[in-house]
N, C-alpha and C positions, 0 to 999 in steps of 0.2 A: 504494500500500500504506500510506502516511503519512497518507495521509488515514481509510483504515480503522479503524487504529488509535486516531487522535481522535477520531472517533464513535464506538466502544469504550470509550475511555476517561473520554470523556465521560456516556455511557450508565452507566455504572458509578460514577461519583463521584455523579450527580445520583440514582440509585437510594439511596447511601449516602447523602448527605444528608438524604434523602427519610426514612431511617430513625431518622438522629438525631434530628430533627424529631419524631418521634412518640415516640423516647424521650424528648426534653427536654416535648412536653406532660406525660406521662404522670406525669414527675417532678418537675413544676414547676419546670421550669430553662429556662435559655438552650441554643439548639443550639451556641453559643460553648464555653458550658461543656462539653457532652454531646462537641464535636470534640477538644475539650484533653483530656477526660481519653481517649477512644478513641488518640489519638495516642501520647499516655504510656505505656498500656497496651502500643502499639505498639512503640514502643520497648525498652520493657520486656523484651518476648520476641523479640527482636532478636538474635540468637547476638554475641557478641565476634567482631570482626573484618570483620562488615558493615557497610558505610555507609548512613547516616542523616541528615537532613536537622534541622538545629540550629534552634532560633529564631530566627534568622537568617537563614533558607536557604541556608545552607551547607553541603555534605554531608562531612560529619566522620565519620571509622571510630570505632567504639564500640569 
């Protein structure tokens, strides 16, 4: 079942990449940039009291 999951999850992150990619052409940017701010974003609407993963990879409750 562990292994499903990873090719799930796999499938799904390189799909999303795949997308920022095409936002970062579209906007003349790095996919660098286009993940930082998607993430930020992420966090953003994050409720209090869920955890999140820091700059650090750390997962800290907001």
């Amino acid at each position: 079942m562990r292994r499903v999951f990873e090719v799930l999850l796999s499938d799904i992150n390189g799909k999303r990449r795949d997308a920022y990619k095409q936002i970062a052409i579209k906007n003349g940017t790095t996919l660098q940039a286009v993940e930082t701010l998607a993430g930020e974003k992420a966090m953003q609407k994050t409720p209090s009291g869920q955890y999140i993963k820091d700059a650090s990879d750390n997962w800290v409750q907001k």
